[in-house]
Structure formats: structure tokens, C-alpha cells
N, C-alpha and C positions, 0 to 999 in steps of 0.2 A: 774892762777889767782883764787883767792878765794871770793866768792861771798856770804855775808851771808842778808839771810832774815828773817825777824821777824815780824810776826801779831798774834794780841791778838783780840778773838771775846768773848762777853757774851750772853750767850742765856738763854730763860727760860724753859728749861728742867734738870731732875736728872740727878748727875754727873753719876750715875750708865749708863741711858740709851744711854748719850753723849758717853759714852766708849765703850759699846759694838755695837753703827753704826760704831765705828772710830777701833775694835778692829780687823776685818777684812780689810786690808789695801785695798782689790778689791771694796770697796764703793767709794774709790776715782773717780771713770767715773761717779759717778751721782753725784758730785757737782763738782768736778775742771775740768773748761773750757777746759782747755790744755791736757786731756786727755781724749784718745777717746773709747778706751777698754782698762779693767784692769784684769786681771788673775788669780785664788791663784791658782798656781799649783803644792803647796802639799798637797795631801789629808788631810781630816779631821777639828779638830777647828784649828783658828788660834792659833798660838804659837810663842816662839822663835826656829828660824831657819825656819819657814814657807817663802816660797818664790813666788814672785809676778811677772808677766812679765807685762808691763806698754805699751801700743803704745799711742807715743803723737802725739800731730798734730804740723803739722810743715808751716811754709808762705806756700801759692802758691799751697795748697794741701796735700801737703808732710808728709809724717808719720817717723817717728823715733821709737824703742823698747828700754826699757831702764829695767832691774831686778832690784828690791826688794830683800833683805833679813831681816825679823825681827830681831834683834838684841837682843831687850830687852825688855821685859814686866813688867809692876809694876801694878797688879792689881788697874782698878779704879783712875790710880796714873799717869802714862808714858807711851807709846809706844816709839823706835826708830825703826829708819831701816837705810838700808845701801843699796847704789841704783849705779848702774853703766850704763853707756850708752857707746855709739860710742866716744862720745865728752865731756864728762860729768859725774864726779861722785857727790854722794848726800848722806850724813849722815842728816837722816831729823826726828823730833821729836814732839809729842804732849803731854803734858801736862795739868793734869784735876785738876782743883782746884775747893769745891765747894764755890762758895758766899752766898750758901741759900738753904732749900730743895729740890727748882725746879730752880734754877740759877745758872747754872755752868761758867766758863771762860777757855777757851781753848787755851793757846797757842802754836804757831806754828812756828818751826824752822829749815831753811834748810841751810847748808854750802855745798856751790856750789862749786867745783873745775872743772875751764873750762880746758880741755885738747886739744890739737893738734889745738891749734884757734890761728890767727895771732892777735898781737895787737892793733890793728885795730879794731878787730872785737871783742875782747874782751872787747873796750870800749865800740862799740856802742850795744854791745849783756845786759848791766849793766840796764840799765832803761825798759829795754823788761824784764826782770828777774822780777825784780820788779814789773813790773804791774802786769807782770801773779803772783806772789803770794799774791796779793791785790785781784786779780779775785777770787782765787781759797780761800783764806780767807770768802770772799761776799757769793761765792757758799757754805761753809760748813755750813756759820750762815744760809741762806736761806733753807739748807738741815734740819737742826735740828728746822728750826722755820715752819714747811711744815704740817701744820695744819689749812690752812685755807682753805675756800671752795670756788669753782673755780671761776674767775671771770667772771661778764656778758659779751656776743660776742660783739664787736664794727659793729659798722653800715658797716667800710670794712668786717668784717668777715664773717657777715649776708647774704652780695651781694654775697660775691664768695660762699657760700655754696647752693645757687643757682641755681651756675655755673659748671656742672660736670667737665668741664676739670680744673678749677684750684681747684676745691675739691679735685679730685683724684691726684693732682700732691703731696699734701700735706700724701697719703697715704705709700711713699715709704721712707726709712730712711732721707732723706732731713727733711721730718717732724717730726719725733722724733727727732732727730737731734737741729731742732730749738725750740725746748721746753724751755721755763724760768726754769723748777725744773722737776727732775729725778730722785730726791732723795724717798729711802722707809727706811726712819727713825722709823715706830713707831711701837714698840715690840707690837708681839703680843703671849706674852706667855699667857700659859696657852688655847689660841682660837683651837678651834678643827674645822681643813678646811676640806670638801669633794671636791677632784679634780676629775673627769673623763677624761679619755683620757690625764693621767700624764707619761706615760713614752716614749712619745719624743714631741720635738716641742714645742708649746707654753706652754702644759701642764705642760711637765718634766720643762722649765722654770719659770713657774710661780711658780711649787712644790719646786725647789731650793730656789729662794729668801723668800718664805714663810715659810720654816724650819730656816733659817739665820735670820729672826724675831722669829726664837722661836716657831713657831705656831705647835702642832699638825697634823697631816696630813693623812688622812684617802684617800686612793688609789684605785681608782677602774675602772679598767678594762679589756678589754678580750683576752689577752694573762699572762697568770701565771709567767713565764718564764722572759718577759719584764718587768712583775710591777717588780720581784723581783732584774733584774737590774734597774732598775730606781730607786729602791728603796736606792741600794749603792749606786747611781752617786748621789744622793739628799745628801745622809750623809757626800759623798766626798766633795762636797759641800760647805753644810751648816755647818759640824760641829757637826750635829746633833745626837744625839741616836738613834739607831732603833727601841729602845722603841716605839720612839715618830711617830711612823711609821706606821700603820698598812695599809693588803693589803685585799680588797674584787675582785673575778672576776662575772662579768657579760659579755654577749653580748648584747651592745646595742641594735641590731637589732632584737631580741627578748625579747619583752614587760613581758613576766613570767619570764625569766633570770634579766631584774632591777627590779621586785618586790620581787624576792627572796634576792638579794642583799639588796635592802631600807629595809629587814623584818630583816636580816642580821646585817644589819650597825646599826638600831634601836635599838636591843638587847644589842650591845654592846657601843653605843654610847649616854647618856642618853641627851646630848643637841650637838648640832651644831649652829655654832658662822656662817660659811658661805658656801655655797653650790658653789660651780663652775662648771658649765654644759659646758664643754670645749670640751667632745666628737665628735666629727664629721667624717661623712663618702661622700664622690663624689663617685658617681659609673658610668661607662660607658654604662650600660644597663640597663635598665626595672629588679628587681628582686623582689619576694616577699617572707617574711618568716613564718613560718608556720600556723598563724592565719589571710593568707594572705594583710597584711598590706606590701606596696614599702618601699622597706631597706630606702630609703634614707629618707621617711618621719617618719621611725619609728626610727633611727639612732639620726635625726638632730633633731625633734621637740617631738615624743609622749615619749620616754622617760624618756629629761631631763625633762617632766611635771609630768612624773607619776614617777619621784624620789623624786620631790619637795612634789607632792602631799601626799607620802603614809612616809614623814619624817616630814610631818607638824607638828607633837608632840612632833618633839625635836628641832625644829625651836622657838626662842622666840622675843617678840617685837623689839629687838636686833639685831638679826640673819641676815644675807645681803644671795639673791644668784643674782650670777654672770651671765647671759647667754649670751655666746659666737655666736656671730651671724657672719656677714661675710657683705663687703664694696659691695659685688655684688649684696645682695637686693637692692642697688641704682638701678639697672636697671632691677628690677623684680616686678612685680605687684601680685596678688594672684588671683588664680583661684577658690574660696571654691567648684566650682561647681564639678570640675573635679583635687582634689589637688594632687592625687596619679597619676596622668598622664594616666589614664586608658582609655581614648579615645581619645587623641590627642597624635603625635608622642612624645614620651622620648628624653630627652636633659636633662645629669648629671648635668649642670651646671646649667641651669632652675631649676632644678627638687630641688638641692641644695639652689640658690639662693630664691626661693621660702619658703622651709622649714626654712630657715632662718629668712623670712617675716612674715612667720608666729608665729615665736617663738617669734621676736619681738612685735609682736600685743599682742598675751599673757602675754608677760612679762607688757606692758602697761597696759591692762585688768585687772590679779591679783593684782596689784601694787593697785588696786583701792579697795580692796577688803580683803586683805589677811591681818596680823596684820605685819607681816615681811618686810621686804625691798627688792625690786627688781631689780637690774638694768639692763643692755644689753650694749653691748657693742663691737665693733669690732676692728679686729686688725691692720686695714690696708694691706701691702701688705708685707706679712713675707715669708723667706724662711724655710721654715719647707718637713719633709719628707712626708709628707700627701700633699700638694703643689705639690714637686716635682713627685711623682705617676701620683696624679689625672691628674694636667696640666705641663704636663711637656715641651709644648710650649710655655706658661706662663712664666715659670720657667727662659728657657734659654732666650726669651730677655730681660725679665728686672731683671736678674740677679744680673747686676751693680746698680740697683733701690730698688733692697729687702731689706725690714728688717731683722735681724736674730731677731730667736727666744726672745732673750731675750728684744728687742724691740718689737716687738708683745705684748707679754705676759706683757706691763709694765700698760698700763690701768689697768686691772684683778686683778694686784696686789693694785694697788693703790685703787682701789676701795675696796678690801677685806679690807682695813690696817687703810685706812685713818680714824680716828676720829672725823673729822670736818663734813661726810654727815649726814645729815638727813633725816626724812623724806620728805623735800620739792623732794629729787633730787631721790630718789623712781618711777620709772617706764621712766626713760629717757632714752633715745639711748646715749653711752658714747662714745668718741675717742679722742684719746690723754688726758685724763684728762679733757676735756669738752663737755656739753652736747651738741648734735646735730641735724639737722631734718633730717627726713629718704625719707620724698616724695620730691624728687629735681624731678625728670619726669612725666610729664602726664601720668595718668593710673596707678599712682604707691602706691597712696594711699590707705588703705584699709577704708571703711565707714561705720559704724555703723551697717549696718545691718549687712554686712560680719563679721564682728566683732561678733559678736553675732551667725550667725553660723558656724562660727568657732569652739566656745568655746562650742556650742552645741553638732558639730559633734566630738570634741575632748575627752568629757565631755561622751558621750556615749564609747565613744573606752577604756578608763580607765576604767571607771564603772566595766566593765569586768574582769579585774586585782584587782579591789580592793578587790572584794566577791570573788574571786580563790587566792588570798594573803592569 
């Protein structure tokens, strides 16, 4: 049985940039309902003969795998492809016409051929076809219309955010999952991004879909060897030039190794559009390194500050940085008395959760202060290879509850990308795409004063680095 469907959407964007979200067939999981991951797995840009493997979601659970093959490209003008599944092939087609500078019309075509289905079921399967290409129509206009800024919390969302247990249930792919828009539409060529901690896990995913907008991407951190795979797998990717690539090493856990790298990156980079402090370390024990400062507070807190700080020249009123915090300062308070754990027992995941607390009070602090944009933001609960190491009891039970990386990593981008923030949303805690409070527990809050030396005692430890810079 042959099954054809047909929708036409208009939106107000260039037919150019309408083409190049749609020109990569793997954007299809961040607007069509009915698909759950999407794959290009041939290297390189897309083309004809690039091919895609699709897993839809099926009733009651159920997953299905269906391939892609590009067929045909018309710059600007056409995609097709050609799609086969278990039960179902699909020759399916888009079409760009412009109505106006910034108003394009996309239409959308797929001829269904059901296979191996009893008649029966081929009637009643005709109106479910249907809906879902109405759904997945809705979802493209929403993808390319995805420039507005987020909406305020309703009075339910306020209560449960509250409420730790039905906060944290929101933390594991169920809540990405339930998100109204997924979508990262908005190019960003020409943007030059500093990632750290880019070649695995949320980093290496946020540096993929952020090359796949076109953005410059400036690499830094402290195995050589890995930036420079991660540097293929982002091209494999994205499509992108290696040009567009460049690699700095540092060890974060030594404050002279990121001020050589920010004196590094400065010389060669005369502005930066956005900073991404994504680096992070859990350690099992008490360590210190050589200017005696705890790995894990000079790792997670002192030197995405003294990156931000000693590249403030090429940061302009424009500029955004990202800082990657963690859902476990919910249950972490600040100690400024004693933050290096130096006379009370060590506990990596305190010790972590902590440094995290505190980058977020910073990022609040500068935001008020700095001419650039700040935000923070955490990723929920992702399964990444920095995860599995540190907790890897963590790991195996909520296994079936993780995000993958590329869920994690989807605030971080959205926030680098989007063009509707402003400065009102400048020094907020982000997740999911909305802003959040960070003291749900008593004792969790940090108050003014600590505030204050914090920034003092922080403020002194740089100091050091910037006159030896």
C-alpha cells in the first residue's frame, strides 16, 4: 500500500539558513516527534549518497531502525532521500522556495510504501501516518521559529522545584525527552567558541553540534593526542574544515599551564564570541598541585575564572561564557572557611559538588559586574566517560535513567547559539533551556557575606597568575 503525505510550513527565516538545519538529514530528532535518535554515519558534510540510520519510537515503548540514503541535492533548492525499514520504505523530499528575504516555505513530502502489513492494519496504520507528518511538520516550523526567550515557570513548576525528589526525577533523559523544542537552528558562522574539556562527553558533544552551526571552535585541553582526535570525530561530524579548528593544551589543575594557554589563545584569537568552562575533574583523594592549591578546587573553579579573567580583552559586550556546573551543588552548601577541605575529612564528590557552588556564586557575582554575559548551567544526569570513572556506582544504577552526552550537552549549546538572550537572563543557573533556583535545601544558600569572600579569597589566588602571565 502506498501512503503519500504532504505539508507545507512558512517561516520567517533565509531560505539559505532554512537549508543548511534541513541539509543535514540527523536534525530530524530535534524537531520530528517520532524520532528518537538520528545518525549520519558517513563522515564528513552532507551530500549525495550520505547515509542516516533513524530509531523511531514505536506504541507501548517500542523502537524501530529505519536508513536514509541522500539521493539528491539542489543547492538551496531540494533535498531527497530514500529510507527503508523492517516494514516500510520512504522516498521523502523537501523543498525550499523563497517568499521574501527572511520568509521561506518548505515543503514536505513522503510516499510511504507499507510492506509485510495485513490489510487490516494497513487501514488502520493510514490516519496514524498522517498525524505523525502533521506532528513532525509543527515540530520543523517550531525548530526554525526557535528564537524566542524562555517562558516564565508556572506556579506547578515553582512548587516542584522545591521539591528535591520530583526535581531530580526531571534530571534523567525522561526530562529532555519532555521538552517542547530541541531544536539548534541558529548559524553561527563566523562565532569563534572556546570549549575546554572538548574531546569526550558533554564537551566533544557540544564541539560537534557547534561546528554543524558553522562556529569556529577553539580546543583546549590536556591530553594532545585526544584534542587531536576529537578534533576528526567533530569534522566527521560536522562537516567541518580543520581550519576551522584550532587546538591549545593546558592542565587545568595547574593555574600557570591556563594562563599560558589564555596568553596563547589571546595572541591568536583577537575576539571570542563564547567561552565554555565545561572542564571538570572528581577525584578520590585529597591532591594538591604545585602552588599547593586541591586539584579538584583548582580543576572545577580557579581556572575557568582565571581563563575568563586573563581573555577579558577579547570578550566584547556580545561575548556569552557558559559555566558548566553539576545538579549535585543541590545538596551542597559552601564552606569559604575551609573550601580546599584542609581540615575536615575529603569526600570527591563534596569536594566537587562544592567547587561547583562556588563557580556558580561567581558566575552570579561577575554577571553583575563584567560588561559580557554569564551564565551556568547544569546538565542533569548524563552518561559521559568522566561519570562513569569518577561514579561508577552512579553510573550502573541509573544506567537506564541517563542522558547521553548529547542530551547533556543541549542547554550549553543553546545557550552559546541562541539569539533571543539578553542581558536580563545574564547570571541565572540554566537547565533544560530554563532558568532555575539553586537553594532548594537548608544551608544551601551562599549570603552575602560569603559571597564576598569568596571573591576575595579567589581574587587573591589569581592575582598571582596575572603578574607571572
Amino acid at each position: 500500500m502506498k501512503q503519500v503525505l504532504e505539508e507545507r510550513i512558512v517561516v520567517n527565516r533565509q531560505l539559505e539558513d532554512c537549508f543548511e538545519y534541513l541539509r543535514d538529514f540527523s536534525t530530524i530528532e530535534q524537531w520530528d516527534p517520532g524520532v528518537y535518535r538520528a545518525e549520519k554515519r558517513t563522515p564528513g558534510a552532507a551530500q549525495n549518497g550520505t547515509e542516516y540510520v533513524l530509531t523511531l519510537k514505536l506504541p507501548l515503548g517500542q523502537r524501530a531502525a529505519m536508513r536514509y540514503v541522500q539521493q539528491s541535492t539542489r543547492e538551496n533548492s531540494e533535498i531527497i532521500l530514500q529510507g527503508l525499514g523492517e516494514d516500510i520504505s520512504a522516498l521523502d523530499s523537501l523543498r525550499f522556495d523563497a517568499l521574501g528575504p527572511s520568509c521561506t516555505a518548505i515543503h514536505y513530502r513522503a510516499e510511504l510504501k507499507l510492506l509485510s502489513l495485513s490489510a487490516v492494519t494497513k487501514l488502520a496504520i493510514k490516519p496514524i501516518l498522517k498525524r505523525v507528518g502533521k506532528q513532525a511538520a509543527t515540530g520543523l516550523y517550531h525548530a526554525l521559529c526557535n528564537n524566542n526567550p524562555p517562558t516564565p515557570r508556572t506556579f506547578t513548576e515553582r512548587l516542584s522545584d522545591r521539591l528535591i525528589a520530583p526535581k531530580a526525577l526531571s534530571f534523567g533523559k525522561r526530562g529532555y525527552l519532555n521538552m517542547p523544542n530541541k531544536a539548534h537552528s541558529h548559524r553561527m558562522d563566523g562565532k569563534v567558541v572556546l570549549i575546554t574539556g572538548p574531546t569526550a562527553g558533554l564537551g566533544l558533544a557540544a564541539a560537534c553540534e557547534l561546528s554543524r552551526l558553522g562556529a569556529t571552535l577553539v580546543l583546549l585541553g590536556r591530553d594532545q593526542e585526544k584534542l587531536h582526535s576529537a578534533k576528526q570525530k567533530i569534522c566527521a561530524f560536522s562537516g567541518g574544515s580543520p581550519s576551522s579548528i584550532t587546538i591549545f593544551h593546558a592542565d587545568f589543575s595547574e593555574l600557570q599551564e591556563t594562563a599560558k594557554a589564555a596568553e596563547y589563545i589571546a595572541e591568536r584569537h583577537h575576539h571570542i564570541d563564547v567561552v565554555i568552562n565545561n572542564a571538570g575533574a572528581i577525584l578520590p583523594e585529597r591532591q594538591e598541585n604545585r602552588d599547593g592549591l586541591e586539584h579538584t578546587i583548582a580543576v572545577n573553579l580557579l581556572s575557568p575564572l582565571l581563563l575568563i579573567d586573563l581573555l577579558q580583552t577579547r570578550l566584547t559586550s556580545k561575548s556569552r561564557v557558559i559555566n558548566v556546573v553539576s545538579g549535585g551543588l543541590y545538596l551542597q552548601g559552601l564552606d569559604v572557611n575551609d573550601i580546599q577541605f584542609s581540615n575536615r575529612p575529603f569526600s570527591g564528590t563534596k569536594a566537587y559538588a562544592s567547587a561547583k557552588r562556588a563557580l556558580l556564586t561567581m558566575t552570579e557575582l561577575l554577571s553583575k559586574t563584567r560588561e559580557f554575559h554569564l551564565f551556568a548551567m547544569h546538565p542533569g544526569w548524563a552518561a559521559t566517560p568522566g561519570v562513569a570513572k569518577s561514579l561508577p556506582g552512579f553510573q550502573k544504577r541509573m544506567q537506564n535513567q541517563l542522558r547521553d552526552a548529547r542530551m547533556g550537552a543541549d542547554t550549553m549549546i543553546w545557550l552559546a547559539s541562541n539569539p533571543a538572550l539578553n542581558s536580563t537572563a545574564s547570571g541565572q543557573f540554566w537547565f533544560d533551556r530554563r532558568p532555575q533556583i539553586s537553594d532548594i535545601l537548608p544551608g544551601t544558600a551562599v549570603n552575602s557575606a560569603d559571597q564576598q569572600r569568596l571573591a576575595h579569597w579567589i581574587d587573591n589566588i589569581l592575582s598571582h597568575y596575572r603578574k607571572n602571565n
